[in-house]
C-alpha positions, 0 to 999 in steps of 0.5 A: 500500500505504501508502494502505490502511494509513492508511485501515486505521488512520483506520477503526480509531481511528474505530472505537474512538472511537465505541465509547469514546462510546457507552459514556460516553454510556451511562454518563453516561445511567444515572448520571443518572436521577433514580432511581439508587442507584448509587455508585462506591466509596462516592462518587456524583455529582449535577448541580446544577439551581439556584443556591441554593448560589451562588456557592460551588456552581452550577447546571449543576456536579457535585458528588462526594458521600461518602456518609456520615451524620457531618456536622456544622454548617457541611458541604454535604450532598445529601440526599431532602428528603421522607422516603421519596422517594428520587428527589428530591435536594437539595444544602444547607449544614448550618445547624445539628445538633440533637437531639429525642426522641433523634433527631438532625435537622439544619436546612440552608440554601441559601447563596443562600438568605434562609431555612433550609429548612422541614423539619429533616433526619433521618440516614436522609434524608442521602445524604452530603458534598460532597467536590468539585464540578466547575464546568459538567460538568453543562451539557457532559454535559446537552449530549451528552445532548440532541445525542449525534450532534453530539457523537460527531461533533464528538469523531471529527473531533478524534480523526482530527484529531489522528491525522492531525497524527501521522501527517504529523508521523511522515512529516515526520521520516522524510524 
């Protein structure tokens, strides 16, 4: 009786962890496509892809975003570097802020970079501020996205793993 309750259990948690997984894995696949507009209480998140913000931001970190339009001179913003081309993002420093013909255009500059980008900025290109970047995330979610079997076994044998461990700790002190 005791057996059945621990495979009982064993299949539960097997269970609900691949149902956990597949909802990240689900999350993870949309909020990454290129085409997203989604946002989360006014944040978004991109995957880095180059390192022409190192050493301070890399490829493969993700960067959280506030979106907002009051940046100023010195702050790392993600922006649509062609106007009207929404699917297209770019995260560089804010090298300078200007006006001309009443318009206010920005000239932003990779770190890693010798050269400021070629074409100033408009407000309605900017997306917002880089608020906080998680180093390699990028790279972990790239990775269970092209090996989502492997990954989803890998976690279930650490999940029942750890359900184990607990279950022979419990036994242990009950005797």
């Amino acid at each position: 009786m005791k057996i059945l309750k621990i495979i009982g259990n064993i299949l539960f948690w097997l269970l609900l962890g691949i149902v956990i997984l597949s909802l990240i894995a689900f999350i993870i696949g949309t909020q990454f496509k290129q085409d997203n507009d989604v946002s989360f209480f006014g944040f978004r998140w991109y995957q880095i892809l180059t390192d022409s913000m190192s050493p301070e931001i890399r490829a493969g970190d993700i960067v959280i975003v506030r979106m907002t339009k009051d940046v100023n001179e010195g702050d790392v913003i993600t922006f649509n570097p062609v106007k009207g081309k929404k699917n297209t993002y770019l995260t560089h420093r804010v090298a300078e802020k200007y006006k001309l013909n009443y318009e206010t255009l920005f000239k932003t500059k990779g770190d890693a970079n010798k050269h400021s980008d070629i074409s100033p900025v408009s407000a309605d290109q900017i997306i917002g501020k880089v608020v906080l970047k998680i180093p390699y995330l990028g790279n972990v979610i790239t990775f269970v996205k092209q090996n989502l079997l492997l990954s989803i076994a890998t976690a279930m044998s650490f999940i029942l793993l750890i359900f184990l461990s607990i279950k022979l700790l419990k036994t242990n002190r009950s005797d």
